[in-house]
N, CA, C and O atoms as a GROMACS GRO file, in nm:
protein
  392
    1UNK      N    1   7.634  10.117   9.931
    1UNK     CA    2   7.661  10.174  10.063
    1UNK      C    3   7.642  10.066  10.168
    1UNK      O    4   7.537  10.002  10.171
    2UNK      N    5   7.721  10.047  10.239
    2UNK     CA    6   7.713   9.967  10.383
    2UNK      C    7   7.721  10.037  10.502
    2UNK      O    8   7.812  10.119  10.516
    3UNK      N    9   7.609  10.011  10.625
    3UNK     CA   10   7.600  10.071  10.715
    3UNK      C   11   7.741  10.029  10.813
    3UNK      O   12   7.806   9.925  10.800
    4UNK      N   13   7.770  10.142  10.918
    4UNK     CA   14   7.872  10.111  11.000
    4UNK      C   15   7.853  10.181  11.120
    4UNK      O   16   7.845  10.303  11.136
    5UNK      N   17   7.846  10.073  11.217
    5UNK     CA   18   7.861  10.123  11.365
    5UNK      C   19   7.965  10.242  11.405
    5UNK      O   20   8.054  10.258  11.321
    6UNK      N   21   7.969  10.315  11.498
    6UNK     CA   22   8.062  10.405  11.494
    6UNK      C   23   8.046  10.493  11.690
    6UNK      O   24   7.948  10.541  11.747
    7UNK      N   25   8.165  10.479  11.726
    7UNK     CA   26   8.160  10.541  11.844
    7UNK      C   27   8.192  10.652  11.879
    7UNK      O   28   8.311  10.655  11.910
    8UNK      N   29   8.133  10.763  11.890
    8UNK     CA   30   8.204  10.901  11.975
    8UNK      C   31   8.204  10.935  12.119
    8UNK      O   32   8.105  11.007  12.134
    9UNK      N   33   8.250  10.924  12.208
    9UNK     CA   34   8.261  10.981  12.344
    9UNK      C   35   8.156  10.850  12.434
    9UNK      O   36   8.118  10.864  12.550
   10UNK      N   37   8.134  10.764  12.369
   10UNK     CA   38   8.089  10.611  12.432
   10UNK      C   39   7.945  10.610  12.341
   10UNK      O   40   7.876  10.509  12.331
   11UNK      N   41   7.918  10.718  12.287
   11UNK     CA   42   7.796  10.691  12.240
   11UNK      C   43   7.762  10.629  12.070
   11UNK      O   44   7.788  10.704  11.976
   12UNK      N   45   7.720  10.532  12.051
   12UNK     CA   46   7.721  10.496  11.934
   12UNK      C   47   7.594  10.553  11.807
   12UNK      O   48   7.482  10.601  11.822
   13UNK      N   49   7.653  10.528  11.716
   13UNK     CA   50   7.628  10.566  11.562
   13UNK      C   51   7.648  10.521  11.461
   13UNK      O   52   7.750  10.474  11.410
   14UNK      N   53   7.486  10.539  11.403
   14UNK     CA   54   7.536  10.415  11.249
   14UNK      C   55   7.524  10.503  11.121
   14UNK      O   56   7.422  10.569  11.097
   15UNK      N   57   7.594  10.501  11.069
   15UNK     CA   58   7.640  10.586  10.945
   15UNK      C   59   7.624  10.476  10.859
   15UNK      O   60   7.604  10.355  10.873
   16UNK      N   61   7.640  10.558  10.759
   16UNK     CA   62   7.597  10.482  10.612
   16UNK      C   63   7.791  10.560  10.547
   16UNK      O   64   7.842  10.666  10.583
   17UNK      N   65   7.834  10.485  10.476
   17UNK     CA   66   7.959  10.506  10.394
   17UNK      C   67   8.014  10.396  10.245
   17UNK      O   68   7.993  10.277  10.268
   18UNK      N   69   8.046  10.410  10.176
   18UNK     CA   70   8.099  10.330  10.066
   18UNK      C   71   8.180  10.247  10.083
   18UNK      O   72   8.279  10.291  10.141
   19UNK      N   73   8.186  10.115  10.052
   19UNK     CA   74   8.341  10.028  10.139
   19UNK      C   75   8.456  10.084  10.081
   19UNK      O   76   8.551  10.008  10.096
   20UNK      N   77   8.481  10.175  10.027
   20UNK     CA   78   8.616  10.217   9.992
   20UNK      C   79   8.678  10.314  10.043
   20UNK      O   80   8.789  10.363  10.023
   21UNK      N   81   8.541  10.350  10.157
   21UNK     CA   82   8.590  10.493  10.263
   21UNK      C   83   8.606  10.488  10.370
   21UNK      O   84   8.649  10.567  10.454
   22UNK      N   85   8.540  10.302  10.370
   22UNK     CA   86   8.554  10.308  10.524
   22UNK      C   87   8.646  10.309  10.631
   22UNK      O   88   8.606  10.338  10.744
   23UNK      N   89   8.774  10.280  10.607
   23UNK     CA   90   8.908  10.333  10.673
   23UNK      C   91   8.942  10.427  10.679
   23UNK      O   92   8.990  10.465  10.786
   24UNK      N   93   8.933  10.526  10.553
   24UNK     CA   94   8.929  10.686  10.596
   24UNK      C   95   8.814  10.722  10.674
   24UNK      O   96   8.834  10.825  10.738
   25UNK      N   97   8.667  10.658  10.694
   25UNK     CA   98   8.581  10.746  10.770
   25UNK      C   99   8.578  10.681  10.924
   25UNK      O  100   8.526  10.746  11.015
   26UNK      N  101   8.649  10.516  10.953
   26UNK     CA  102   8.699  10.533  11.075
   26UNK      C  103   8.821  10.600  11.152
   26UNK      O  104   8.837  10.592  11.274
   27UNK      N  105   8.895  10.662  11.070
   27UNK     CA  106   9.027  10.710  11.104
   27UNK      C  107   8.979  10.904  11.154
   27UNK      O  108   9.030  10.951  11.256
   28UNK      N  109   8.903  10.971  11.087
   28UNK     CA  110   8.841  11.000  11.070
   28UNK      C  111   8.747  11.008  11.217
   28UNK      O  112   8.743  11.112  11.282
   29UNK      N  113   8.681  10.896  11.254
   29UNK     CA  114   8.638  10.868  11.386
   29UNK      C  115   8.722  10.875  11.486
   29UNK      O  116   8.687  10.932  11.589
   30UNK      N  117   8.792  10.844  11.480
   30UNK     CA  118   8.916  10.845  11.563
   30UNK      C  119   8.963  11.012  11.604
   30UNK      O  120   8.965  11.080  11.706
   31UNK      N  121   8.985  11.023  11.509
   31UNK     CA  122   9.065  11.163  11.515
   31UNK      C  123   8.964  11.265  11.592
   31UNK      O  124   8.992  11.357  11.668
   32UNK      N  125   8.811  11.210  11.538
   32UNK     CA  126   8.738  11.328  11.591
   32UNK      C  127   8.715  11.323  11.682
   32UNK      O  128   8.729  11.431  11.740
   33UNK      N  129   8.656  11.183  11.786
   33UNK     CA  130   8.658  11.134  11.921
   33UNK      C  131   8.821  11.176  12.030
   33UNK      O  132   8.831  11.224  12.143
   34UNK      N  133   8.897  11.143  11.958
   34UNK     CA  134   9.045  11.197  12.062
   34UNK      C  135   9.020  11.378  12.091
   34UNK      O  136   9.029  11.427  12.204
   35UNK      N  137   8.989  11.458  11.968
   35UNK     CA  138   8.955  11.577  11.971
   35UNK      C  139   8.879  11.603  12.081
   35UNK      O  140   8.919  11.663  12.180
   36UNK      N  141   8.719  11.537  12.056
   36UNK     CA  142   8.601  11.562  12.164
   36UNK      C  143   8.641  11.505  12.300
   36UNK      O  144   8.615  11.576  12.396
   37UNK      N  145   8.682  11.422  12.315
   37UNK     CA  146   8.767  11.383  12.444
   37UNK      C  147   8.851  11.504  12.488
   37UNK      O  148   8.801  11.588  12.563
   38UNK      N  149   8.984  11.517  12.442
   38UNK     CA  150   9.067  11.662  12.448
   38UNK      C  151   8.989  11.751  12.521
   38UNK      O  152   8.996  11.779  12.641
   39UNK      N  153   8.887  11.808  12.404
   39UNK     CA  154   8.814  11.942  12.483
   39UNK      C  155   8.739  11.938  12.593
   39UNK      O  156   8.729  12.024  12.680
   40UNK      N  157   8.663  11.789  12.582
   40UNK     CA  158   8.588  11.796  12.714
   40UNK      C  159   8.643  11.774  12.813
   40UNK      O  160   8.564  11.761  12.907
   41UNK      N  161   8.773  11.759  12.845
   41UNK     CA  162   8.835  11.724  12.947
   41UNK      C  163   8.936  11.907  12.976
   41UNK      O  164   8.957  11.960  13.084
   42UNK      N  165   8.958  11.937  12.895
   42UNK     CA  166   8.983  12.092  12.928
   42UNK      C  167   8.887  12.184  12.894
   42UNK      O  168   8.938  12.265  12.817
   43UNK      N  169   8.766  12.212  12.917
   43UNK     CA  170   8.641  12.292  12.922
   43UNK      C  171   8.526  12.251  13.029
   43UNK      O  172   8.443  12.323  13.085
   44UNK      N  173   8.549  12.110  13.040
   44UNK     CA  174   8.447  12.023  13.148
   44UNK      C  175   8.309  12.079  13.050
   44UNK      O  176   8.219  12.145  13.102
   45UNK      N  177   8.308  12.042  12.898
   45UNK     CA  178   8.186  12.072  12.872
   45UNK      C  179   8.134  11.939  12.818
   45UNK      O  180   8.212  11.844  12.824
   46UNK      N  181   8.005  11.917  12.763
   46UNK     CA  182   7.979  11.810  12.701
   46UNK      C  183   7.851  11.833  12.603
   46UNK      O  184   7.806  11.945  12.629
   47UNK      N  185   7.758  11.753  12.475
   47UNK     CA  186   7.680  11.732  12.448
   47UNK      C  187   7.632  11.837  12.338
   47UNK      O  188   7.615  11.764  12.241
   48UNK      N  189   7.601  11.969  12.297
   48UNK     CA  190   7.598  12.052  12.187
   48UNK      C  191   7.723  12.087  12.203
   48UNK      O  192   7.809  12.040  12.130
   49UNK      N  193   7.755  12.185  12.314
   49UNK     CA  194   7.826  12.266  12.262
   49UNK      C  195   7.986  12.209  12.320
   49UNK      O  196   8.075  12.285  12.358
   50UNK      N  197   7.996  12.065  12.317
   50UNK     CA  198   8.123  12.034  12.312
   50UNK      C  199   8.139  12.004  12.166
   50UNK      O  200   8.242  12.011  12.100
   51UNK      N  201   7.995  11.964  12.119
   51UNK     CA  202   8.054  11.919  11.944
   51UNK      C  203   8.054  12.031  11.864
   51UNK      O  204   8.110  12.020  11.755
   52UNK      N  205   7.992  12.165  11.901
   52UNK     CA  206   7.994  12.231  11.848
   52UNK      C  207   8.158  12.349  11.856
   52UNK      O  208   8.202  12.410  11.759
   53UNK      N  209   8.217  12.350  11.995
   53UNK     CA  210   8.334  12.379  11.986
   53UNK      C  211   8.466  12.327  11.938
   53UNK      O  212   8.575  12.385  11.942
   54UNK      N  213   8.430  12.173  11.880
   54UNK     CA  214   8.486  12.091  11.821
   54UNK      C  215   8.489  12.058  11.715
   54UNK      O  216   8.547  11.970  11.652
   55UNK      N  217   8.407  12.150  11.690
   55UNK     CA  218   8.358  12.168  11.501
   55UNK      C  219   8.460  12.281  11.470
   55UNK      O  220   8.538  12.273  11.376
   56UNK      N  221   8.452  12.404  11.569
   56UNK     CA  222   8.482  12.498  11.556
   56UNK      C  223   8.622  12.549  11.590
   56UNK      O  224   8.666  12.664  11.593
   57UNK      N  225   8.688  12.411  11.618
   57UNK     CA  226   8.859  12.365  11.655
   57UNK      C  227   8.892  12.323  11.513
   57UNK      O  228   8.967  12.391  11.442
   58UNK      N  229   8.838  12.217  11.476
   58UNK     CA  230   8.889  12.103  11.365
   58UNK      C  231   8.851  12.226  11.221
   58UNK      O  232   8.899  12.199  11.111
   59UNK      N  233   8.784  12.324  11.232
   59UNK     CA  234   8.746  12.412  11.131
   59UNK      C  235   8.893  12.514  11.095
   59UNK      O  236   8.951  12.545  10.991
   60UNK      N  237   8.912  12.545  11.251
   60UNK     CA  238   9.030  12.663  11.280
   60UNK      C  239   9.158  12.571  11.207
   60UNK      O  240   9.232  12.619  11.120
   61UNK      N  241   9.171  12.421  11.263
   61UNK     CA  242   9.282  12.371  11.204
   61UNK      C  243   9.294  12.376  11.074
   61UNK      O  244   9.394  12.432  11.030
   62UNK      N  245   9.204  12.325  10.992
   62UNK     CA  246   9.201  12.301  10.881
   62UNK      C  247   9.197  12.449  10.787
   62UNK      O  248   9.228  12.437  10.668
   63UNK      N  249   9.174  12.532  10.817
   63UNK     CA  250   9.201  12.673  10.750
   63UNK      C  251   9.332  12.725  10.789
   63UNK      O  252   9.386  12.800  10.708
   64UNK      N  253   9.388  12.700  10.892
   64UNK     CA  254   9.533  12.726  10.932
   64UNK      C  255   9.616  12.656  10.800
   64UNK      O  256   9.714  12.710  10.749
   65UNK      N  257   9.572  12.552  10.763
   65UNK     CA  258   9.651  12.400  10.717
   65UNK      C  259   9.616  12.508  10.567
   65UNK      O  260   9.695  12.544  10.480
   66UNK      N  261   9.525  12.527  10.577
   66UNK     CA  262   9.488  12.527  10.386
   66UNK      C  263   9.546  12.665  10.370
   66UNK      O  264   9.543  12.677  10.248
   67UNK      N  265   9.591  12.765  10.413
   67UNK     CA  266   9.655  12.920  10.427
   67UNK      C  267   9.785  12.883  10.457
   67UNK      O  268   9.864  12.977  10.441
   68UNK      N  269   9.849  12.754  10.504
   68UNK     CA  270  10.006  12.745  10.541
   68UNK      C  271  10.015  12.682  10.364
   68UNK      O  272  10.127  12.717  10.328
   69UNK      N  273   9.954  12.617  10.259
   69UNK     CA  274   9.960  12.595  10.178
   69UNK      C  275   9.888  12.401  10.169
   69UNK      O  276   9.859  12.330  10.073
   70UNK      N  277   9.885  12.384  10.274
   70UNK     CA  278   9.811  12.235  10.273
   70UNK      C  279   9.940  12.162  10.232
   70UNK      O  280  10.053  12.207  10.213
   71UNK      N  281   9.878  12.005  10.223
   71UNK     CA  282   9.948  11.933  10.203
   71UNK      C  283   9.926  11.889  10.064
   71UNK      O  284   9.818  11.921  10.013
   72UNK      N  285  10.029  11.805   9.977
   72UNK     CA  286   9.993  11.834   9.819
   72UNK      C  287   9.986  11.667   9.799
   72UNK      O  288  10.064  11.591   9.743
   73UNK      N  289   9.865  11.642   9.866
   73UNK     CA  290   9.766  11.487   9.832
   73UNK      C  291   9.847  11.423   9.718
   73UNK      O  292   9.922  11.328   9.741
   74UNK      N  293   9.836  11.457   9.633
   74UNK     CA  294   9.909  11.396   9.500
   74UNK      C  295   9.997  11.306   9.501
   74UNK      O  296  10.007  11.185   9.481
   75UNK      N  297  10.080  11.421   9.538
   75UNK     CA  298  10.235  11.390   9.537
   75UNK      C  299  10.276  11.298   9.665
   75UNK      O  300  10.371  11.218   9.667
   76UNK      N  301  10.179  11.327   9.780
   76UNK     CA  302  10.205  11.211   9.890
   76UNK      C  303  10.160  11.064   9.883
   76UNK      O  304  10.207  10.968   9.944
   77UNK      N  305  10.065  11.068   9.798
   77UNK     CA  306   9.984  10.936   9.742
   77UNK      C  307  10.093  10.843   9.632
   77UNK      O  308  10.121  10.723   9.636
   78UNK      N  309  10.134  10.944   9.543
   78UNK     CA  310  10.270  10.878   9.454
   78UNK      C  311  10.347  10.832   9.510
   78UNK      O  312  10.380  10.716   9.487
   79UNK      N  313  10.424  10.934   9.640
   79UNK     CA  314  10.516  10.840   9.759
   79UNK      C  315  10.440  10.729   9.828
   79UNK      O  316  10.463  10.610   9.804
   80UNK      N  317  10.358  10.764   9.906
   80UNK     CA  318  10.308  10.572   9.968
   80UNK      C  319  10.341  10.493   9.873
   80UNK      O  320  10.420  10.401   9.892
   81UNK      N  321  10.260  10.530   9.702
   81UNK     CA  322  10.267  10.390   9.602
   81UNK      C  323  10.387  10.335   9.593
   81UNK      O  324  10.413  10.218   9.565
   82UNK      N  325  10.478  10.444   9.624
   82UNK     CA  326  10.652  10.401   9.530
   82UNK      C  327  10.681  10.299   9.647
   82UNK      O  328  10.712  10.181   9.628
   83UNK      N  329  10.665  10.377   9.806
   83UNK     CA  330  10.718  10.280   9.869
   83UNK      C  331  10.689  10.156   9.886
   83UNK      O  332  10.763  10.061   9.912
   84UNK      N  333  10.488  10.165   9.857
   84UNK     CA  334  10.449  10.028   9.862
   84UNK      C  335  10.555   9.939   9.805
   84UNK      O  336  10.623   9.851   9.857
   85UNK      N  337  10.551   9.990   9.681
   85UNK     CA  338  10.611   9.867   9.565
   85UNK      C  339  10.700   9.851   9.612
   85UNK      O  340  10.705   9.738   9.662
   86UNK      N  341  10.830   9.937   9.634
   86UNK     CA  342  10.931   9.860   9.758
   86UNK      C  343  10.943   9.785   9.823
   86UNK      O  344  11.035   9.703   9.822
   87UNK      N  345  10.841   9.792   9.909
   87UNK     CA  346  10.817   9.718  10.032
   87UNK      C  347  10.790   9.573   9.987
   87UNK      O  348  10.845   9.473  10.034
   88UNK      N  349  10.655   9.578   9.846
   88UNK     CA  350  10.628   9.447   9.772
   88UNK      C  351  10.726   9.399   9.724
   88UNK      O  352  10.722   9.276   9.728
   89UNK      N  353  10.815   9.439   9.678
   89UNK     CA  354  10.963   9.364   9.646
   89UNK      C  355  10.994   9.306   9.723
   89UNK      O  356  10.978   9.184   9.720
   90UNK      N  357  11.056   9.371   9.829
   90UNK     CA  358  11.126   9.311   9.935
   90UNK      C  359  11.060   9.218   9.994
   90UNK      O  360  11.104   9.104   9.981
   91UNK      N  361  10.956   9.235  10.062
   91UNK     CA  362  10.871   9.111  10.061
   91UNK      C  363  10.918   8.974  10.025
   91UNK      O  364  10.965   8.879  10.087
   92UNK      N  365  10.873   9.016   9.843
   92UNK     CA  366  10.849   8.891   9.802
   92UNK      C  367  11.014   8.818   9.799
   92UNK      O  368  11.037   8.697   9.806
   93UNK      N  369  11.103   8.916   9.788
   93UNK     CA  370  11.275   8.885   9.798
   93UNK      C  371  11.279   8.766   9.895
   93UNK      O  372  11.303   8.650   9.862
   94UNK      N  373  11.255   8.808  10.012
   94UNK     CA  374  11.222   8.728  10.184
   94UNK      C  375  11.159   8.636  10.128
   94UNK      O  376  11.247   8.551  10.115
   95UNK      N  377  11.022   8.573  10.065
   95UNK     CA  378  10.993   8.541  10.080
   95UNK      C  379  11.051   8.396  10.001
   95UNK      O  380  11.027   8.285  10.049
   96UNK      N  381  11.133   8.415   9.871
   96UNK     CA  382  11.196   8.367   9.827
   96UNK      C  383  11.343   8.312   9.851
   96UNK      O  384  11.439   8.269   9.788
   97UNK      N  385  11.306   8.339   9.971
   97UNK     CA  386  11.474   8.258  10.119
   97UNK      C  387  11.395   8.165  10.159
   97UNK      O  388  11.451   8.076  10.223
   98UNK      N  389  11.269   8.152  10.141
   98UNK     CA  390  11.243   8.044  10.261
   98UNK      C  391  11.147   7.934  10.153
   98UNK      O  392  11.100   7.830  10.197
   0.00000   0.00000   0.00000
């Protein structure tokens, strides 16, 4: 585990995460800070119960998402790979012009 700095709404935080998560758990940061921003700027609230109505947003989404049928991880992970390798072709195609 490696510790990682981390910012929400200016205030910082050090989390502990695996290096193999740590792009999903800054992205992750991201998403949740734009959220808490969002609300506190249309509620004018802040500090519990902005994180707590922001728990209780990102909760509503995500049960909306998982009852519309979710998204099928799998099969979207197989597409990135395919395209990667595409992309690594072509690449290396280019790179073999010069």
């Amino acid at each position: 585990m490696e510790q990682l700095d981390i910012k929400l709404l200016g205030r910082e935080y050090r989390v502990a995460c695996k290096p193999e998560e740590k792009e999903g758990l800054l992205a992750a940061v991201a998403y949740l800070d734009g959220k808490m921003r969002d609300l506190a700027t249309k509620t004018n609230s802040s500090g519990e119960r902005l994180a707590v109505m922001t728990a209780l947003n990102i909760s509503h989404e995500f049960l909306q998402l998982q009852r519309a049928g979710g998204f099928d991880i799998p099969t979207l992970k197989r597409r990135i790979e395919h395209i990667k390798g595409r992309l690594d072709t072509a690449l290396a195609e280019q790179e073999n012009l010069f």
